[in-house]
TIPAVEX-961107 format. One record per atom (N, C-alpha, C): x, y, z; residue in one letter; atom name. Coordinates in Angstrom, 3 decimals. Atoms other than C-alpha are relative to their C-alpha. Example, Ala and Ser with C-alpha at 12.3 -4.5 7.8 and 13.67 -1.06 7.14 Angstrom:
u|v|w|doke|panu
0.890|-1.190|0.000|a|N .
12.300|-4.500|7.800|a|CA .
0.900|1.200|0.000|a|C .
-0.820|-1.190|-0.060|s|N .
13.670|-1.060|7.140|s|CA .
-0.770|1.090|0.730|s|C .
END
This chain:
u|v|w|doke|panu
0.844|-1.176|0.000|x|N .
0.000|0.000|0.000|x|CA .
0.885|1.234|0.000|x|C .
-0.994|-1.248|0.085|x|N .
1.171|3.412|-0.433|x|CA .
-0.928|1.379|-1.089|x|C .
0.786|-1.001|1.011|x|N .
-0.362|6.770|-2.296|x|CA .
0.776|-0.048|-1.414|x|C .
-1.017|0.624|1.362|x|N .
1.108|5.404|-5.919|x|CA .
-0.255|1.706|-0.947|x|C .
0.368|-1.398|0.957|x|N .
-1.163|9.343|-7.583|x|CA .
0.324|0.996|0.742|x|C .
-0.192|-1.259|-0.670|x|N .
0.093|11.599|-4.778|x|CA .
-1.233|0.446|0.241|x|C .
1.128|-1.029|0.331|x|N .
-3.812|12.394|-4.034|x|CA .
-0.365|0.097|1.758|x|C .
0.364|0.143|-1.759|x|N .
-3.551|11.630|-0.018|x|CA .
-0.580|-1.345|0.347|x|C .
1.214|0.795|0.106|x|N .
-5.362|8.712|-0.735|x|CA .
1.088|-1.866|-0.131|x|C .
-0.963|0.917|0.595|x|N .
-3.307|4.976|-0.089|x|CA .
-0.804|-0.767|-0.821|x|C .
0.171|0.894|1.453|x|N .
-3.465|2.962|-3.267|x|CA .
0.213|-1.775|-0.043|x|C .
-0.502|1.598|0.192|x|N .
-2.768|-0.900|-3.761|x|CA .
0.435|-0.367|-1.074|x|C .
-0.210|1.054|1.532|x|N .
-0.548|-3.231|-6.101|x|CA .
-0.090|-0.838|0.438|x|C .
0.478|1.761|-0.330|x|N .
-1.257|-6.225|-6.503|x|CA .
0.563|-0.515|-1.017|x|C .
-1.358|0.483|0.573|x|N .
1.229|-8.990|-7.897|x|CA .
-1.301|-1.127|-0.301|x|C .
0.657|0.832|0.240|x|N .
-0.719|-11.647|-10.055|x|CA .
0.638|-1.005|-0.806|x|C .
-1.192|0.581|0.566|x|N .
1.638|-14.233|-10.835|x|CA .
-0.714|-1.082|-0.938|x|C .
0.499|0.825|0.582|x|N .
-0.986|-16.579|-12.081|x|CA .
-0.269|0.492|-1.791|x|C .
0.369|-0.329|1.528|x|N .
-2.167|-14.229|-15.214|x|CA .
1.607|0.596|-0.311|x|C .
-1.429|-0.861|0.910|x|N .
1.538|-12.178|-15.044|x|CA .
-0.589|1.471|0.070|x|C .
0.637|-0.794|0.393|x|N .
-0.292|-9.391|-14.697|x|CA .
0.495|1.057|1.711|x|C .
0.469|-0.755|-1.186|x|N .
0.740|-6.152|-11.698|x|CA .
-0.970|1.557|0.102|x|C .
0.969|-1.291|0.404|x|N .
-2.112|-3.554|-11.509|x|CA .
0.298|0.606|1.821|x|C .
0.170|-0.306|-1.004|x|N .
-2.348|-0.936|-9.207|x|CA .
-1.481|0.731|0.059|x|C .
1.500|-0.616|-0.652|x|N .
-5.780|-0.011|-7.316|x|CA .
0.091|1.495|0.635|x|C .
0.167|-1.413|-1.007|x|N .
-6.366|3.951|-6.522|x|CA .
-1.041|0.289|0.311|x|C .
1.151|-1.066|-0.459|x|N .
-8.041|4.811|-3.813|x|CA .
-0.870|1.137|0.017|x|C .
0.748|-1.805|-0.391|x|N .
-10.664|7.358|-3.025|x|CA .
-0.065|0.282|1.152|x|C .
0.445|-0.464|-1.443|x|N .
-10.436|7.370|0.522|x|CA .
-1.037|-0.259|0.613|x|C .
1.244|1.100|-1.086|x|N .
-13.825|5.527|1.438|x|CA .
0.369|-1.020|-0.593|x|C .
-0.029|1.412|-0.279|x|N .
-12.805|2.419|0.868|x|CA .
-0.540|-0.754|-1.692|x|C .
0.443|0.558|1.497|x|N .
-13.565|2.230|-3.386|x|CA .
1.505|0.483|-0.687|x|C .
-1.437|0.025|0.831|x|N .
-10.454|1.355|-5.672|x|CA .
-0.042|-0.105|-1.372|x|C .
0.084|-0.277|2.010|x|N .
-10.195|1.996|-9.650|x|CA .
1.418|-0.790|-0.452|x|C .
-0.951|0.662|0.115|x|N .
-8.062|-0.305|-11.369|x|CA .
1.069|0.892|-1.070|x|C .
-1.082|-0.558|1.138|x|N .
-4.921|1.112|-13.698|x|CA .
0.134|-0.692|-1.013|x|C .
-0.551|0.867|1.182|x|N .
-4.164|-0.467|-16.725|x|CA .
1.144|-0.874|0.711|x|C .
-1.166|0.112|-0.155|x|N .
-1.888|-3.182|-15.619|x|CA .
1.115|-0.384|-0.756|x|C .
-1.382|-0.025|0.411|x|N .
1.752|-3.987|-16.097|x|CA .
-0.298|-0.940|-0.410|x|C .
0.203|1.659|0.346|x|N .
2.152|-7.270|-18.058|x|CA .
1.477|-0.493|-0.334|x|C .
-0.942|1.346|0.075|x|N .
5.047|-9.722|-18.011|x|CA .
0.369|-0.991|0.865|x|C .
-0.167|1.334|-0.779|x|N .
6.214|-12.246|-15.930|x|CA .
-0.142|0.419|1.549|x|C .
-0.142|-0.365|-1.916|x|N .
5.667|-11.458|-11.971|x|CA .
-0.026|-1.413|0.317|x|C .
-0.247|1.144|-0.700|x|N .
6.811|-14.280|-9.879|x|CA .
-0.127|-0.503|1.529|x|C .
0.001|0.140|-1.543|x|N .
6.275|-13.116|-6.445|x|CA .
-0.176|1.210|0.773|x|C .
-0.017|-1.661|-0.832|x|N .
6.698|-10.578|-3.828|x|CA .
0.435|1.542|-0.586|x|C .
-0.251|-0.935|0.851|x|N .
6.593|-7.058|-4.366|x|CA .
0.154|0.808|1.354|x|C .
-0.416|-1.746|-1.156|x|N .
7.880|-3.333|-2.281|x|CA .
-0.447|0.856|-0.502|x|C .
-0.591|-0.931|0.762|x|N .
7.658|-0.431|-2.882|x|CA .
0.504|1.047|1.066|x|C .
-0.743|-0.517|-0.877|x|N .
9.100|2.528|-1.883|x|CA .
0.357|1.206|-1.118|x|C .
-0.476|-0.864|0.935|x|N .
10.856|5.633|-3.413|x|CA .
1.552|0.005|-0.351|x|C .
-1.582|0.298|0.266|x|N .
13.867|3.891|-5.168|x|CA .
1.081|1.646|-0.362|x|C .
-0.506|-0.568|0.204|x|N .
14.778|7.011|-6.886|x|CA .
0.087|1.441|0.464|x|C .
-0.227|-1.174|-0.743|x|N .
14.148|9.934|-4.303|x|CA .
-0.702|1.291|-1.306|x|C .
0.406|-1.198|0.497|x|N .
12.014|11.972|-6.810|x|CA .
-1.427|0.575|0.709|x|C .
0.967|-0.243|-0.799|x|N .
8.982|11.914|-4.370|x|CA .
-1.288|-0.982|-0.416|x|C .
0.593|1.093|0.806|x|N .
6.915|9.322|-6.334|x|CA .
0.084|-1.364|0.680|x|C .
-0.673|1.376|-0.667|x|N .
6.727|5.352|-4.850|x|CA .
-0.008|-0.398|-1.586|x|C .
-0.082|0.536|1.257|x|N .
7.592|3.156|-7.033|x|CA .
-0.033|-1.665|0.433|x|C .
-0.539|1.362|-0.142|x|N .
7.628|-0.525|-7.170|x|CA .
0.800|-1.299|-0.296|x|C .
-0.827|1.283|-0.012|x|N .
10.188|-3.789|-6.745|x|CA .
-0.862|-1.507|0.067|x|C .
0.363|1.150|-0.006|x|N .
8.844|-6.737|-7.765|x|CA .
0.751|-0.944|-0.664|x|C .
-0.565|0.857|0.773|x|N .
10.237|-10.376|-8.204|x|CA .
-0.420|-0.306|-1.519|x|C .
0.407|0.577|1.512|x|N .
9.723|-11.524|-12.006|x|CA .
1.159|-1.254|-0.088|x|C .
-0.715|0.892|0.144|x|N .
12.293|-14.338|-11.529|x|CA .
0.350|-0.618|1.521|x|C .
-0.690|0.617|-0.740|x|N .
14.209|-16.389|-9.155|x|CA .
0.911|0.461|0.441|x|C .
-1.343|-0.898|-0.694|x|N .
17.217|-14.219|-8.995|x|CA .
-0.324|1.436|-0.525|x|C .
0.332|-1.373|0.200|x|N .
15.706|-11.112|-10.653|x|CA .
-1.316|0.699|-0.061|x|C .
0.727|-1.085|0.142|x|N .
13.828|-8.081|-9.594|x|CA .
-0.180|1.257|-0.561|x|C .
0.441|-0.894|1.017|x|N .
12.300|-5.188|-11.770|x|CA .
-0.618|1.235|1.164|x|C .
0.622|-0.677|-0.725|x|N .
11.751|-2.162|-10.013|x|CA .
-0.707|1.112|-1.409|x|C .
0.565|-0.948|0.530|x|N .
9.273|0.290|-11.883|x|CA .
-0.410|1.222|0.730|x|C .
0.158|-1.176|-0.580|x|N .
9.354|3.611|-11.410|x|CA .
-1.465|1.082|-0.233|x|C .
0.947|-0.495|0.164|x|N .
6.333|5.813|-10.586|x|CA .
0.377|1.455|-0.357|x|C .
0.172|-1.483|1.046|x|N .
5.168|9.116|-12.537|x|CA .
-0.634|0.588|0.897|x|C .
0.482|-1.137|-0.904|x|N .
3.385|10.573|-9.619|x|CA .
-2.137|-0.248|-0.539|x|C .
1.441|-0.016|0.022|x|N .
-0.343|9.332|-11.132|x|CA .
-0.493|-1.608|-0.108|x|C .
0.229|1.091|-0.140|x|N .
-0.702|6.185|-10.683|x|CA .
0.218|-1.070|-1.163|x|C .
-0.700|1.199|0.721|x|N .
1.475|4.523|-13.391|x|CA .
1.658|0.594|-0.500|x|C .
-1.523|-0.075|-0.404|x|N .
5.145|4.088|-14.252|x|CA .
0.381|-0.287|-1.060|x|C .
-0.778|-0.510|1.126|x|N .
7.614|5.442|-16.907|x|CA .
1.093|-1.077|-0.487|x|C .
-1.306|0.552|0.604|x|N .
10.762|2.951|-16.710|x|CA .
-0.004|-1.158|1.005|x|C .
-0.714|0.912|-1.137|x|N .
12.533|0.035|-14.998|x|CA .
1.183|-0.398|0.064|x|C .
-1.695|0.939|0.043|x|N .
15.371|-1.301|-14.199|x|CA .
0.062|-1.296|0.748|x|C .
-0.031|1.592|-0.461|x|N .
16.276|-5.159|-13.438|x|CA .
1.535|0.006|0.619|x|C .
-0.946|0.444|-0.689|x|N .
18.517|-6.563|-10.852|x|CA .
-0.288|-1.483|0.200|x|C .
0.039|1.519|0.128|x|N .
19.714|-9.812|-11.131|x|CA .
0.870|-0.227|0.668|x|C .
-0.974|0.014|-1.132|x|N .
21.323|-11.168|-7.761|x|CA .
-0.252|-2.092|-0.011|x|C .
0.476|1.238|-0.272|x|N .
21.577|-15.035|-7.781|x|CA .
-0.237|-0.640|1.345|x|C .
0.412|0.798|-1.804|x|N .
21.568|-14.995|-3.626|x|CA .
-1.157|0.520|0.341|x|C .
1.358|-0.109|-0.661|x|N .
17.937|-13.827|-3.860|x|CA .
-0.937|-1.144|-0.398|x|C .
1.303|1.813|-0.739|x|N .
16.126|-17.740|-4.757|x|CA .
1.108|-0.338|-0.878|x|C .
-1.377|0.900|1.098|x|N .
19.846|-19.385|-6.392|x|CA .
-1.099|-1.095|-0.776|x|C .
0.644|1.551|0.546|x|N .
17.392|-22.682|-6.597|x|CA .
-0.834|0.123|-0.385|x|C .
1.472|0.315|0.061|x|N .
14.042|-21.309|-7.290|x|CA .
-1.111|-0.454|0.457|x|C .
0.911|0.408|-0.813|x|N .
11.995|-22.316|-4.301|x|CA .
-1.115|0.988|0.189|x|C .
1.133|-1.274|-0.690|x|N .
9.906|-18.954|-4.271|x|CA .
-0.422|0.058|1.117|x|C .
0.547|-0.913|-1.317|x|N .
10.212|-18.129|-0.765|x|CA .
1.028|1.324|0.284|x|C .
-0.508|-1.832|-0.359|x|N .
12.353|-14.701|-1.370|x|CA .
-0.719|0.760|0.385|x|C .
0.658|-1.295|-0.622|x|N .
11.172|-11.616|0.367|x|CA .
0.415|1.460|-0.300|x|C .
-0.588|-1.829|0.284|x|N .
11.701|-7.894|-0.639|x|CA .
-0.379|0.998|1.195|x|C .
-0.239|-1.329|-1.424|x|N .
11.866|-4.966|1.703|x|CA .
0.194|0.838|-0.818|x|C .
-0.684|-0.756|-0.102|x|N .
12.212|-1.712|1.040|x|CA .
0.208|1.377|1.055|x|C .
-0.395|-0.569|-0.990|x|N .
13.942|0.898|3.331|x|CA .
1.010|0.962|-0.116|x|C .
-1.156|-0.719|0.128|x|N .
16.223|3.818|3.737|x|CA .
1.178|-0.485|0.541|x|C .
-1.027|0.352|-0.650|x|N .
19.254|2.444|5.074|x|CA .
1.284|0.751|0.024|x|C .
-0.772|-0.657|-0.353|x|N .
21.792|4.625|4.517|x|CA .
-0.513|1.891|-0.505|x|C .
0.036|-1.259|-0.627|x|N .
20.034|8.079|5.238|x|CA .
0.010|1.020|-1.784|x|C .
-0.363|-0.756|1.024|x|N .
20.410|9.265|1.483|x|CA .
-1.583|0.803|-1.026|x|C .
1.087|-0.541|0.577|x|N .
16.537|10.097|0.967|x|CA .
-0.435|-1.074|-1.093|x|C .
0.576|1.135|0.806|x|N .
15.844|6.788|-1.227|x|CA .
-0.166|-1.368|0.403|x|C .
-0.058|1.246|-0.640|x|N .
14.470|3.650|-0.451|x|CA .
0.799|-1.219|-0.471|x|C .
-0.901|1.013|0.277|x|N .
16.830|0.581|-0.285|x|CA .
-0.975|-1.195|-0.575|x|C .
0.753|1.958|0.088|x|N .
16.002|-2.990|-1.789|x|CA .
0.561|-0.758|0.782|x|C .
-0.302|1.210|-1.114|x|N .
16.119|-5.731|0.956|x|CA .
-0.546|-1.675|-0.408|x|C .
0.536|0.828|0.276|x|N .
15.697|-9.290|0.129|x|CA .
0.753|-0.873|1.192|x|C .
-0.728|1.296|-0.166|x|N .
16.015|-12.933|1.574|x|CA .
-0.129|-1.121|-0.831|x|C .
0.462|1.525|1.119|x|N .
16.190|-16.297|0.109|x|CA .
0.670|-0.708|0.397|x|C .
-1.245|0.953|-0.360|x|N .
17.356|-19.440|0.422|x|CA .
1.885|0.050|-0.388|x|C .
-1.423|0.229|0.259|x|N .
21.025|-20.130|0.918|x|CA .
0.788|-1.396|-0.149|x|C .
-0.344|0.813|0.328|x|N .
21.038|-23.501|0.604|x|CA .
-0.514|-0.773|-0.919|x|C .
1.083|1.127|0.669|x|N .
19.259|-25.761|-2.342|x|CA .
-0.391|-1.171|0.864|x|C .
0.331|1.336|-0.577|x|N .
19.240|-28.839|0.119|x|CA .
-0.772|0.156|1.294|x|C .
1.143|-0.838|-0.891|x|N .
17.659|-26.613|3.120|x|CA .
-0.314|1.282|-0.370|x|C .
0.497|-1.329|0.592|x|N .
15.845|-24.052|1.459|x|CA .
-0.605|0.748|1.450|x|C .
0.808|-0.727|-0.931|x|N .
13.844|-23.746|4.521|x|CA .
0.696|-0.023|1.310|x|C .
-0.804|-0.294|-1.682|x|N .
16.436|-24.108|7.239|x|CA .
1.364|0.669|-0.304|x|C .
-1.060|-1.073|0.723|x|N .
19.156|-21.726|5.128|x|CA .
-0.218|1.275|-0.470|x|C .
0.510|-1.565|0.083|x|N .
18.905|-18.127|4.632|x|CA .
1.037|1.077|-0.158|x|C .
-1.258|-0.637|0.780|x|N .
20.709|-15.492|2.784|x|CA .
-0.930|1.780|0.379|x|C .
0.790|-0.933|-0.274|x|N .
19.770|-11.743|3.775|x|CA .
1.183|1.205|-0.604|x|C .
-1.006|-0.231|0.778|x|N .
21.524|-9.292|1.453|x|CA .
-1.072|1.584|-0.406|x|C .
0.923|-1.627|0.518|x|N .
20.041|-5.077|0.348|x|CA .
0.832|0.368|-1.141|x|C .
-1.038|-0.630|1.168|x|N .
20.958|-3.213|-2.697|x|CA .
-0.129|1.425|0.366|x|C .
0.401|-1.644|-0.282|x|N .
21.448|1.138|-2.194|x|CA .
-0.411|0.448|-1.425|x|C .
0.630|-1.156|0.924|x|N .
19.393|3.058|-4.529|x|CA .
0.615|1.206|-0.557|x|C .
-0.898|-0.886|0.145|x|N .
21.095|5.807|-6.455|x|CA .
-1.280|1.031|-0.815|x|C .
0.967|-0.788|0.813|x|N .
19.718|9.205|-8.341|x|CA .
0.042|-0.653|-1.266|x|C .
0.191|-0.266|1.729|x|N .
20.536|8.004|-11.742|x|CA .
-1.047|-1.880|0.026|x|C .
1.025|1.398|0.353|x|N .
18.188|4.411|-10.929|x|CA .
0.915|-0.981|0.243|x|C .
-0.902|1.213|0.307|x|N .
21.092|2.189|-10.512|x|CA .
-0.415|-0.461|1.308|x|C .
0.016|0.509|-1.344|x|N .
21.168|-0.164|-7.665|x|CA .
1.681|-0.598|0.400|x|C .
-1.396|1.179|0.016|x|N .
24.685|-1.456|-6.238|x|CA .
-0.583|-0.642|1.549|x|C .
0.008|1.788|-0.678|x|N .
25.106|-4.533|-4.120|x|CA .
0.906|0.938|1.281|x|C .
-0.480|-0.789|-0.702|x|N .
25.472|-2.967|-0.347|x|CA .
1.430|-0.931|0.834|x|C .
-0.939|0.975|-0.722|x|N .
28.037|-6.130|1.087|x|CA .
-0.420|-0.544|0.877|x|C .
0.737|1.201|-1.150|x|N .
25.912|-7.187|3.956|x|CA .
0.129|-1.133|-0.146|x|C .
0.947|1.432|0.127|x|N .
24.870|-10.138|2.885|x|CA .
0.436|-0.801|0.574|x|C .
-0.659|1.142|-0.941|x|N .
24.923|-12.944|5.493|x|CA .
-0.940|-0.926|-0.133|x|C .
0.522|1.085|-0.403|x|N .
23.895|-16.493|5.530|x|CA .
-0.288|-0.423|1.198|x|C .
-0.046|0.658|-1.461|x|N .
22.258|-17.883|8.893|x|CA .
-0.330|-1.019|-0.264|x|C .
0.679|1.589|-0.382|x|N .
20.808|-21.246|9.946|x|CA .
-1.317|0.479|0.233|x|C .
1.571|-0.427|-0.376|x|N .
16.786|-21.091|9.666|x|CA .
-0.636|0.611|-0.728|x|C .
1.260|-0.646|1.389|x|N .
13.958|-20.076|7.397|x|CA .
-0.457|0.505|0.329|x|C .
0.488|-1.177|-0.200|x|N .
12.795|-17.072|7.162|x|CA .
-1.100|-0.071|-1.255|x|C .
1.206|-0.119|1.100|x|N .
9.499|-16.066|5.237|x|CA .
-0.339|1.752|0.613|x|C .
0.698|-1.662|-0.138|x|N .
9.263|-12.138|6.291|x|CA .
1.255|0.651|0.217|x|C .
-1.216|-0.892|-0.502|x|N .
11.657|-9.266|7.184|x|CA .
-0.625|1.487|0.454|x|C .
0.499|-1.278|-0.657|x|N .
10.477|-6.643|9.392|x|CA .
1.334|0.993|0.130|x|C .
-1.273|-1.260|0.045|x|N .
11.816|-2.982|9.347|x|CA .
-0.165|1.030|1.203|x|C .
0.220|-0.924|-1.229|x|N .
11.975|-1.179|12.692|x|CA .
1.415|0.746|0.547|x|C .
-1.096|-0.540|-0.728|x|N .
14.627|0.697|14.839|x|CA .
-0.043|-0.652|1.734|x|C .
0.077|0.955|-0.925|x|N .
15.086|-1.935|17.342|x|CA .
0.929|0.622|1.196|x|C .
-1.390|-0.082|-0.858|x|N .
18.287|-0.556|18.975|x|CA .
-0.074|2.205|-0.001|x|C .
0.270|-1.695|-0.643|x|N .
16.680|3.366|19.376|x|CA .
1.148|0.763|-0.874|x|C .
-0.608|-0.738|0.331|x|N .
19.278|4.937|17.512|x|CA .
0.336|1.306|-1.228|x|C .
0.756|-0.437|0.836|x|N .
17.180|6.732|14.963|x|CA .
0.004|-0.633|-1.429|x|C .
0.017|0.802|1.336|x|N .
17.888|4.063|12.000|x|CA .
-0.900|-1.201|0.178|x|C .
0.445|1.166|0.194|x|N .
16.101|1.603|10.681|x|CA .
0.488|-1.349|-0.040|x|C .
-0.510|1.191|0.148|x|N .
16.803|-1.996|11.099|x|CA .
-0.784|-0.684|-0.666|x|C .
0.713|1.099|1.109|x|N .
15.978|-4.881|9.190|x|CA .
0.403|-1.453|0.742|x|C .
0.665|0.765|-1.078|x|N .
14.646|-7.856|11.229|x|CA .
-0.283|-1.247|-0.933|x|C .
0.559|1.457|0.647|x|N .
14.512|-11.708|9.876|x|CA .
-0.564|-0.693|0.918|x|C .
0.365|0.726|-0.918|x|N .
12.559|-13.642|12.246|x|CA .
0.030|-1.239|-0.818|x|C .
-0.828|1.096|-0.067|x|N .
14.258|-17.350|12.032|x|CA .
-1.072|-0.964|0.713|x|C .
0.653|1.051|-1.106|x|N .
12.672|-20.877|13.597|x|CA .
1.383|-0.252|0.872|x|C .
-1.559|0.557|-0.945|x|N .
16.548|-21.141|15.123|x|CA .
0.033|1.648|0.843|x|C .
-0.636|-0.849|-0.184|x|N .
16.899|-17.303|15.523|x|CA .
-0.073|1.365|-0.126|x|C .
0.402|-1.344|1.044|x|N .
16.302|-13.476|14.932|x|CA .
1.460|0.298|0.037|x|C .
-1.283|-0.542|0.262|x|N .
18.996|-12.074|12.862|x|CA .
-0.537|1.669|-0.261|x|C .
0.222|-1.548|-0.013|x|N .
19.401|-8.415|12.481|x|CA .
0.955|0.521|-0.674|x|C .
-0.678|-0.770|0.786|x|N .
21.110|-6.431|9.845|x|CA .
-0.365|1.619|0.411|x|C .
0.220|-0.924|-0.764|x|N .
21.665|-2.921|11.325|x|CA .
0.879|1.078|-1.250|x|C .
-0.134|-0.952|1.855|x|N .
21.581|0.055|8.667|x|CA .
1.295|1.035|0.586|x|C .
-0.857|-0.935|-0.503|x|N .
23.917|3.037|9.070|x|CA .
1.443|-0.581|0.263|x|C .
END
């Protein structure tokens, strides 16, 4: 959710992996949604959004693969001009579709980060776990921030809070072994 037309009003996308199809719904503020023309090619899974490129607009990150996500950028009315693809093979190496996206400011620069997990192992998809962000830049690029750590334990979410008070956001895997914590800044 998020105001995708700037009208005050939050909006919905919705990821339809069955037709391939991501539309977004704009609100009116009681509770009635108008559909957009949607996007059409391959969606595979989870989706963010967020304001990758800091022009004031959200925009959205969605999987379309196993190792690559497509972020499309919003125009400020409820549809979107460009994209760019990132292709990371430690966000599903094997293709199990249980990656997760996030997005988040993490380093303070006014744009939201991409956060993913995924398996890290093919032989325990669900008891291996790879947790890894990309930083957002003005010109759309994304680079690869170095985090990225493997734990023990399957993860299926990633919460974003400031756990440790220090006015940043953290990024939160809750584990069946463990919570790990990648700490921004």
């Amino acid at each position: 959710m998020a105001d995708f037309n700037n009208d005050g009003n939050l909006d919905i996308a919705v990821v339809d992996a069955v037709s391939n199809l991501l539309t977004v719904w704009i609100g009116d503020g009681k509770g009635n949604f108008t559909a957009k023309p949607p996007l059409t090619g391959f969606f595979a899974g989870p989706a963010a959004n967020g304001d990758f490129d800091g022009d004031g607009n959200f925009d959205i990150a969605v999987k379309v693969a196993p190792t690559i996500a497509r972020v499309y950028f919003g125009v400020g009315d409820g549809t979107f001009s460009a994209l760019v693809s990132i292709d990371d093979s430690s966000m599903d190496p094997f293709g199990s579709g249980v990656s997760v996206l996030a997005a988040v400011d993490l380093n303070g620069d006014g744009h939201s980060d991409l956060v993913f997990s995924g398996p890290a192992n093919p032989n325990l998809f669900q008891v291996s776990t790879v947790l890894d962000a990309y930083f957002s830049g003005n010109s759309r690029t994304f680079t690869p921030t170095g985090f990225g750590t493997a734990f023990d334990g399957g993860s299926y979410a990633i919460v974003l809070a400031d756990v440790n008070g220090d006015g940043w956001p953290d990024v939160i895997v809750p584990s069946n072994f463990q919570l790990i914590e990648m700490l921004s800044n």
